[in-house]
C-alpha positions in Angstrom: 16.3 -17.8 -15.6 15.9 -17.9 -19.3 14.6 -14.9 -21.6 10.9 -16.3 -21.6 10.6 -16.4 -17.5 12.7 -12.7 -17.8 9.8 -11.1 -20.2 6.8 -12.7 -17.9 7.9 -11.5 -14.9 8.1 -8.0 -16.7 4.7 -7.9 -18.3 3.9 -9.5 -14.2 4.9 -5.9 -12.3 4.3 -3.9 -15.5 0.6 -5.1 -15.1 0.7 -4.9 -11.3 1.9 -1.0 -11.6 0.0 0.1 -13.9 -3.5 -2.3 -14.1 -5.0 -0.7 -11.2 -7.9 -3.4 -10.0 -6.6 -5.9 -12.8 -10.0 -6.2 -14.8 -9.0 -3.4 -18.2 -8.3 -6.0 -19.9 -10.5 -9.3 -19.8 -10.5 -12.6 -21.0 -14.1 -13.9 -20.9 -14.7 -15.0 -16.9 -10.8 -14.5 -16.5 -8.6 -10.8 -16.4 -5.2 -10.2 -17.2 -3.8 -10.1 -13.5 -5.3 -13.6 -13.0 -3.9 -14.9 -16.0 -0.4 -13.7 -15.8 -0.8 -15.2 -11.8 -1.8 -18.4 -13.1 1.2 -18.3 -16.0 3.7 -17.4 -13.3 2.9 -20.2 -10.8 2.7 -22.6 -13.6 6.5 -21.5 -15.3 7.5 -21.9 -12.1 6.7 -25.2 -11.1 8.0 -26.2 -14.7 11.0 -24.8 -14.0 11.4 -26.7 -10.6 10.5 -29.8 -12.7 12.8 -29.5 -15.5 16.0 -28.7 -13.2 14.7 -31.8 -11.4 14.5 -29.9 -8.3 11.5 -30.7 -6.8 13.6 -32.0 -3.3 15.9 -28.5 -4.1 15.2 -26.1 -1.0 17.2 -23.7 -3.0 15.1 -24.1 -5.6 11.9 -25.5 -4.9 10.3 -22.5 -2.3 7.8 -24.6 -1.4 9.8 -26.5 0.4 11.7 -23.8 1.9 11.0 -23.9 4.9 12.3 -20.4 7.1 10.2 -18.4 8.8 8.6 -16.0 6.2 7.6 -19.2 4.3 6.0 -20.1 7.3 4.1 -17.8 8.1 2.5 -17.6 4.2 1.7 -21.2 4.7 -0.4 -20.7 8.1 -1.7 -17.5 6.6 -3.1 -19.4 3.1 -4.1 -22.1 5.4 -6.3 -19.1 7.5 -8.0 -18.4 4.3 -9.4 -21.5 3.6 -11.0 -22.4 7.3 -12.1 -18.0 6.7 -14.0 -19.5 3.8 -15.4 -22.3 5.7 -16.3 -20.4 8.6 -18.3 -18.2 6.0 -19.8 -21.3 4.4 -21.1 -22.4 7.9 -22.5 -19.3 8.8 -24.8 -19.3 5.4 -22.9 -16.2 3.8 -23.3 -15.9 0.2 -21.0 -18.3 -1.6 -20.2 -15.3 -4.5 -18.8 -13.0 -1.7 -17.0 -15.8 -0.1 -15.5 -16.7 -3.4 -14.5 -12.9 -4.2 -12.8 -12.7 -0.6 -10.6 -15.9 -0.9 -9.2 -15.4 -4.6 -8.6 -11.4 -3.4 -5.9 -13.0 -1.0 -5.3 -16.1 -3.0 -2.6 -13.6 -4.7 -0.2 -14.5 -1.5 0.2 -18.2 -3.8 2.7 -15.8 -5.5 5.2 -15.2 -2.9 6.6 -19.1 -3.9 7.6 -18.2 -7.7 8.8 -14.6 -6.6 10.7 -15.9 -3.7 12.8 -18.0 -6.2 13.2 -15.7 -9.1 13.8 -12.4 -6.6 17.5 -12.6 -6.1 20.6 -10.6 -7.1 21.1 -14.0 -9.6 17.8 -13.5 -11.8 15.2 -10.5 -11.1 16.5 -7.9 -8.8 14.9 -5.4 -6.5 16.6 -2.6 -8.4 15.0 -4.0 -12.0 11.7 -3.9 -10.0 12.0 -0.7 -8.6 13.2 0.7 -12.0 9.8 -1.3 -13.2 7.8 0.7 -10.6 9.4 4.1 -11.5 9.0 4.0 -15.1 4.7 2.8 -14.1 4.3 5.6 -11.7 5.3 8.2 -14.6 3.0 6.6 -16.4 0.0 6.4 -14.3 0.4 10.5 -13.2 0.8 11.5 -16.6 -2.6 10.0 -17.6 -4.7 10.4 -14.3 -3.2 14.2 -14.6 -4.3 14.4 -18.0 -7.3 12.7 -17.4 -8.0 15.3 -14.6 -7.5 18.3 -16.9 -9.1 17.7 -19.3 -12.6 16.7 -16.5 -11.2 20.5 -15.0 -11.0 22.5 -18.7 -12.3 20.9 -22.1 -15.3 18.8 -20.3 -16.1 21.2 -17.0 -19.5 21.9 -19.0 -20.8 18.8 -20.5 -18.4 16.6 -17.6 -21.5 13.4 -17.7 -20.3 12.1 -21.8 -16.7 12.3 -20.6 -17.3 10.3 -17.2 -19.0 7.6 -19.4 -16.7 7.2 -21.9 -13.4 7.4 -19.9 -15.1 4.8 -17.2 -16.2 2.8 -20.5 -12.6 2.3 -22.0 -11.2 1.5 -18.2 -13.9 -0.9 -17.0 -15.3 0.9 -14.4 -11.5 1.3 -12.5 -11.8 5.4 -12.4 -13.0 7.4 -9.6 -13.8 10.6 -10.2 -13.8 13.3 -7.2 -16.5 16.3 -7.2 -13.6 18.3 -8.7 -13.3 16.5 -11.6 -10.2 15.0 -10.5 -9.8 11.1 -10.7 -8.4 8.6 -8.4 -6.9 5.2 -10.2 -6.2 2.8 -7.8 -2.6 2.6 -9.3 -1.9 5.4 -7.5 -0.7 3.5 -4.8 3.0 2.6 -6.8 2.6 6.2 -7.9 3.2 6.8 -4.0 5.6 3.7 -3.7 8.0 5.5 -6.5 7.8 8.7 -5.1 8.8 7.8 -1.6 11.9 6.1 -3.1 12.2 9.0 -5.4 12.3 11.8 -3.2 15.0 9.9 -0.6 17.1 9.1 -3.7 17.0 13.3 -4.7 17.4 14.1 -1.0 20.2 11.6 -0.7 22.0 13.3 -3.7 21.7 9.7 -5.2 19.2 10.1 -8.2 18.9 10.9 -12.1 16.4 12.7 -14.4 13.9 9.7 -13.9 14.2 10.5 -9.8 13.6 13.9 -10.9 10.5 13.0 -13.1 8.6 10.7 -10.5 9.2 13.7 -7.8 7.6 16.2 -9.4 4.9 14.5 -12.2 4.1 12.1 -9.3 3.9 14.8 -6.5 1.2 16.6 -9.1 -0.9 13.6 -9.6 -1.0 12.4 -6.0 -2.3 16.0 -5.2 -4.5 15.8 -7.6 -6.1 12.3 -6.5 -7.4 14.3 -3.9 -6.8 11.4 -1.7 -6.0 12.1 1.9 -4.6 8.7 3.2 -1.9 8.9 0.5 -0.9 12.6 2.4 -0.6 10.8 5.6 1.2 7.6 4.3 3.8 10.1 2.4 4.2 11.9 6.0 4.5 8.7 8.2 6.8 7.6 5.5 9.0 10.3 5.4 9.6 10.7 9.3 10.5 6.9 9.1 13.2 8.0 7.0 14.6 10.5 9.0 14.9 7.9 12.1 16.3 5.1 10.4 18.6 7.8 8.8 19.5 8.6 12.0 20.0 5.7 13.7 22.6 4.9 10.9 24.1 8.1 11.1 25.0 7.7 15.0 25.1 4.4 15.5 28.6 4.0 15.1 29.2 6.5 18.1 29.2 6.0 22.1 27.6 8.5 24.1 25.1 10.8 23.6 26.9 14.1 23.1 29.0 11.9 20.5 26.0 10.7 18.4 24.3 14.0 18.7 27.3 16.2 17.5 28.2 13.7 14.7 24.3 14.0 13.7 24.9 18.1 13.7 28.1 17.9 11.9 26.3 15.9 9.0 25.6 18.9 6.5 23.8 16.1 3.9 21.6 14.7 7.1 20.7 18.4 8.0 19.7 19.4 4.7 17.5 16.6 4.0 16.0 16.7 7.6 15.1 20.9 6.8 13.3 19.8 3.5 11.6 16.8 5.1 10.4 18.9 8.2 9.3 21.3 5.5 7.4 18.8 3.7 5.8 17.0 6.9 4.7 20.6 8.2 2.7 21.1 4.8 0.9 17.5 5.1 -2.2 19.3 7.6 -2.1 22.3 4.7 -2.7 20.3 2.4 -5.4 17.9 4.1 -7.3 20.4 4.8 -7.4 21.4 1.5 -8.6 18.1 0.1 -11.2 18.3 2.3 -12.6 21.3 1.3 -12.2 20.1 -2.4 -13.9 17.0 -1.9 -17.0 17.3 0.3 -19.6 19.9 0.8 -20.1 22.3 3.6 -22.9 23.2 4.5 -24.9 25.6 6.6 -24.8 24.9 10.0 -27.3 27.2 12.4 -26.7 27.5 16.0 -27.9 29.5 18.8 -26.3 31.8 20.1 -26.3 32.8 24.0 -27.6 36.9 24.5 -25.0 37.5 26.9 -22.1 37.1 23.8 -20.7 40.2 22.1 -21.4 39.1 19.1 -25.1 39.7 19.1 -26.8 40.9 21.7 -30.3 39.9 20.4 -32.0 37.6 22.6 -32.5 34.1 20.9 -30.4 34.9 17.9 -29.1 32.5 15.8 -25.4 32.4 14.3 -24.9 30.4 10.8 -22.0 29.2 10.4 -20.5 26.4 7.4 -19.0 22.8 8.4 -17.9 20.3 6.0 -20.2 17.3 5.5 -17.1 14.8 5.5 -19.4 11.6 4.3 -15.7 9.3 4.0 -15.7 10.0 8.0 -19.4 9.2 8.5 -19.2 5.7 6.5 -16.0 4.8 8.5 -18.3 5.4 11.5 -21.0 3.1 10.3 -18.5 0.5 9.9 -16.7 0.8 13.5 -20.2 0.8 15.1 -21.5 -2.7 12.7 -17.8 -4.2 13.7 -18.0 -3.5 16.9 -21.5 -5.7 16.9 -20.1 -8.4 15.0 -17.0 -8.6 17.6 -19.6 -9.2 20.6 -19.5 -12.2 19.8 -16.3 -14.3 21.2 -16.3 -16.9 18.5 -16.2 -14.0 15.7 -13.5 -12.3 17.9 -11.4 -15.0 17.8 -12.0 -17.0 14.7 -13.7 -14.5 13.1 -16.9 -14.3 11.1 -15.8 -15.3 8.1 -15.4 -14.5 4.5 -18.6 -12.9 2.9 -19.5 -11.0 6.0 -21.1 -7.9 5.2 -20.1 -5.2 7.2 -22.2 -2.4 7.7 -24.3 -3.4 4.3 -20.8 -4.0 2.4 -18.7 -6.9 2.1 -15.2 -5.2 0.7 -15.0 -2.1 3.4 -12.2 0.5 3.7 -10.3 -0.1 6.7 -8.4 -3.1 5.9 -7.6 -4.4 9.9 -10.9 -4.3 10.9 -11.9 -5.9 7.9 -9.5 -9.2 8.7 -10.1 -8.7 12.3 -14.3 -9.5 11.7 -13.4 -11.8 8.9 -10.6 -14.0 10.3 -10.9 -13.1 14.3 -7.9 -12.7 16.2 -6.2 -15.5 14.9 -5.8 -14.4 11.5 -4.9 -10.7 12.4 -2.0 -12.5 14.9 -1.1 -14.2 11.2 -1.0 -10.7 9.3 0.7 -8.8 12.3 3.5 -11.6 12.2 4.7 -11.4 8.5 4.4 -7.6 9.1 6.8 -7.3 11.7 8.9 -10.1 10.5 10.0 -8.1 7.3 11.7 -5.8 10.2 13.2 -7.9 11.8 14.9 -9.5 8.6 16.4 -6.3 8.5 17.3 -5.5 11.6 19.0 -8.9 12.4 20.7 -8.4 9.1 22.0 -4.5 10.4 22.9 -6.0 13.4 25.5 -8.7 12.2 27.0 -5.8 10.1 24.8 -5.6 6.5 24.1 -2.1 5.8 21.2 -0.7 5.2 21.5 0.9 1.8 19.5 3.7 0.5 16.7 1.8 -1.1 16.5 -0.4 2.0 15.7 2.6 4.1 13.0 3.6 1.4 11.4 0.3 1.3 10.7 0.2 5.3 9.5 3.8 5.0 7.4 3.7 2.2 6.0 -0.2 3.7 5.4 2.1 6.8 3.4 4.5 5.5 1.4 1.6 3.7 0.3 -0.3 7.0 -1.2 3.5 7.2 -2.5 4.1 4.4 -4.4 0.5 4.6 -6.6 1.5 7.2 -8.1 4.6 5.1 -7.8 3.1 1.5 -7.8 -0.6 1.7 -4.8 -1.9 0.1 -2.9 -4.8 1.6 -5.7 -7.0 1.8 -5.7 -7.1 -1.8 -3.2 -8.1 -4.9 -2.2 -4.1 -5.5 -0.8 -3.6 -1.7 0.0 -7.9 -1.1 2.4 -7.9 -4.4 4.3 -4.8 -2.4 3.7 -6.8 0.7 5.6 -10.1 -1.0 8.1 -8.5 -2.7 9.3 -7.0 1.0 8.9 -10.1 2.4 11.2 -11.4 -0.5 13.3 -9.0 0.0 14.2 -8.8 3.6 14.5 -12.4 3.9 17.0 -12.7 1.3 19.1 -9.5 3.1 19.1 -11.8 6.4 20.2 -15.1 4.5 22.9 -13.1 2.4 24.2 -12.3 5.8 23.6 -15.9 7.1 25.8 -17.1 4.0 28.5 -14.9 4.4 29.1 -16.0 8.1 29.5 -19.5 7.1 31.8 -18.9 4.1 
C-alpha cells in the first residue's frame, strides 16, 4: 500500500466519522462521501491492475470467493431485482434511485477487504480513527447544545438557521435545544470500546477523553435508542467476558469460583451493573425532556377515597410520546403492505412509501417491505456470519482480545439501535457493518493459515 492509498483511506473513515449524512460538503450533483466512494473503488481496481493481479484471489476480492464475499454478492444482486420490483410496481423512479445508491455503499466491502489487514490498514489505526472523530463530534454537538441552552435560549430561531445553514440541513435539534448529529453513532461506537478498554485497565488519556466528553454528548443527544444500544452492548460484554473467563474450567463449581476469584472481572461487572441499572433512569428522563405532557382528564369512580364526589373527574399529566405514535403508523401500513404474499416474500420494492414516507425508522421492517423475506434471509445471514467468524476462530484456539469483545458488543447494540434510529441500512451503520465483516473473516482465515503452516 503506498502513501497515496494510506492518506485516502484516512480522509475515507475521517469522513465517514465525522460527515454525519455525507452531504456538508458538495460537489455540484455529487458529495464528499460519494466521491471519496467512487475514488476508493477506482484506486483499487488500479491497484489490482498494476500488480497484475486481476486472477490474484489474494489480491483481487472480487474474486475471493469465501463466504462473506458471498453473501455481499447475493445481497448487491438483491438490490438490483428491489429496484426492479419497484420499477414494476410504478414507484417513483427518484425514490427508487435514493434507496439503491443508500445500499450501493456495500460496493465498498471489495477495496476494504483487501487493504484491511494487519499488512496495510489495521483495525487498531481505524479504531484510533474512530476515537479521535468521536472527540470531535461531542465536543461540537456539546458546544452546539450550550450555546442553543445559554447564549441563544431567547432568540433560539437565527441560531437554528444559521447552524442548519453551515451543516446542510444534517442537525436535529430537540425541544431542549439540544442537537442530534447523526455522527453520533461512532460517538457511541468509540465509547463502547472506550469504556471496556478503562474497565479492562487497558486504556490511555484518549480512553479517558471519549468516556467522559462522549458519555456528555450522547446524553445530551437526547436520543433513547443510543441508551438501549449502550445497555445491550454492555451486558454483551459481560457474557463474552465471561465465557472467556471460565471457559478454560470443567464443572460448574470450577467455572463459577474461578469467575468469583477474578477481582478485575468483579470490578468491572459492579460498574457495569451500575451503569445498566441507570439506563431506565435515564430513559425516562429523555422522555420527559423531549415530548410534552399533557393534561389527561379521567373520571373517577364515587366509591374511591380520593374523592367522594359523585361524577368527579381526576386530571392527571401523560407524556404525548409522538416517536412512539409514528412507529405505530408505520407497523400498522407494513403490516398492510405484508398481506400481500408476493410483497412478503419478494418484497414491495424500493420506493415504497410506508406509512406516507419512503426512508422510515425501523430499519428491518423497512428491508422486510422493501426486499420481502428474501432479502431480510440475505441481511440476517452476513449478520450472524460475522459471529460465527469469531466463534470458529475461538474455537480452534484464537483469542478473543479486548477489542474483539468490544466490536461484537458494540455491533450488538447496533442491530438494536437500527430498529429505533435507522442505521445499518445506510452508509453510516453499513461502513461499521463492512469493516466487521472484514474483520472477522480475516480472524477466521488467520487461524485457517496458521493450521496449514
Amino acid at each position: 500500500m503506498n502513501k497515496f492509498e494510506k492518506i485516502l483511506l484516512t480522509v475515507f473513515f475521517v469522513e465517514l466519522f465525522v460527515g454525519g449524512g455525507g452531504r456538508l460538503i458538495d460537489f455540484g450533483v455529487i458529495s464528499i462521501r460519494q466521491l471519496l466512494f467512487i475514488l476508493l473503488i477506482g484506486t483499487y481496481m488500479v491497484r489490482v491492475i498494476k500488480d497484475k493481479a486481476i486472477f490474484n484471489k489474494k489480491k483481487n476480492t472480487f474474486f475471493r470467493l469465501n463466504p462473506v464475499t458471498i453473501g455481499v454478492y447475493v445481497l448487491i444482486f438483491w438490490f438490483l431485482v428491489s429496484s426492479v420490483i419497484g420499477f414494476i410496481n410504478g414507484h417513483s423512479l427518484g425514490a427508487i434511485v435514493t434507496d439503491f445508491f443508500r445500499v450501493s455503499f456495500f460496493a465498498v466491502y471489495f477495496p476494504l477487504a483487501y487493504y484491511i489487514s494487519k499488512e496495510s490498514f489495521t483495525i487498531q489505526r481505524i479504531i484510533k480513527i474512530l476515537k479521535y472523530s468521536a472527540i470531535v463530534v461531542a465536543i461540537f454537538t456539546i458546544t452546539v447544545s450550550l450555546l442553543g441552552k445559554t447564549v441563544f435560549s431567547n432568540n433560539f430561531a437565527p441560531f437554528y438557521n444559521f447552524m442548519n445553514t453551515i451543516m446542510n440541513d444534517d442537525l436535529f435539534f430537540r425541544p431542549s435545544n439540544s442537537v442530534f448529529y447523526k455522527s453520533h453513532f461512532f460517538v457511541l461506537i468509540g465509547l463502547i470500546i472506550s469504556l471496556n478498554e478503562l474497565l479492562s485497565k487497558k486504556y490511555g488519556k484518549l480512553e479517558i477523553a471519549v468516556v467522559i466528553i462522549g458519555s456528555v454528548s450522547i446524553l445530551w443527544s437526547e436520543t433513547r435508542g443510543f441508551l438501549l444500544a449502550f445497555m445491550v452492548s454492555l451486558l454483551t460484554i459481560i457474557v463474552l467476558d465471561v465465557k472467556v473467563i471460565v471457559d478454560p474450567f470443567k464443572g460448574i463449581s470450577s467455572k463459577f469460583k474461578k469467575l468469583i476469584q477474578s477481582k478485575q472481572f468483579m470490578k468491572k461487572f459492579t460498574i457495569s451493573l451500575l451503569v445498566i441499572i441507570a439506563v431506565p433512569f435515564l430513559y425516562k428522563y429523555m422522555t420527559l425532556e423531549r415530548f410534552e405532557q399533557t393534561a389527561a382528564v379521567e373520571e373517577v369512580h364515587p366509591s374511591t377515597e380520593l374523592n367522594k364526589k359523585p361524577n368527579a373527574k381526576k386530571v392527571q399529566t401523560e407524556v404525548n410520546d409522538v416517536s412512539v405514535n409514528m412507529r405505530m403508523d408505520i407497523l400498522n401500513s407494513s403490516k398492510e403492505i405484508l398481506k400481500d404474499p408476493k410483497n412478503l416474500i419478494i418484497g414491495a420494492g424500493y420506493g415504497t412509501e410506508i406509512a406516507g414516507r419512503i426512508a422510515i425508522e425501523i430499519s428491518f421492517i423497512d428491508i422486510l417491505v422493501e426486499q420481502g423475506l428474501i432479502g431480510l434471509a440475505i441481511w440476517g445471514f452476513l449478520f450472524l456470519i460475522i459471529y460465527y467468524n469469531y466463534y470458529q476462530a475461538y474455537k480452534k484456539g484464537q483469542k478473543l482480545s479486548n477489542l474483539d469483545i468490544s466490536l461484537l458488543a458494540a455491533f450488538m447494540g447496533v442491530l438494536l439501535l437500527t430498529n429505533i434510529n435507522p442505521f445499518i441500512n445506510n452508509p453510516i451503520g453499513i461502513s461499521f457493518f463492512i469493516i466487521l465483516l472484514v474483520v472477522s473473516q480475516n480472524k477466521k482465515e488467520l487461524k485457517q493459515n496458521e493450521e496449514l503452516v
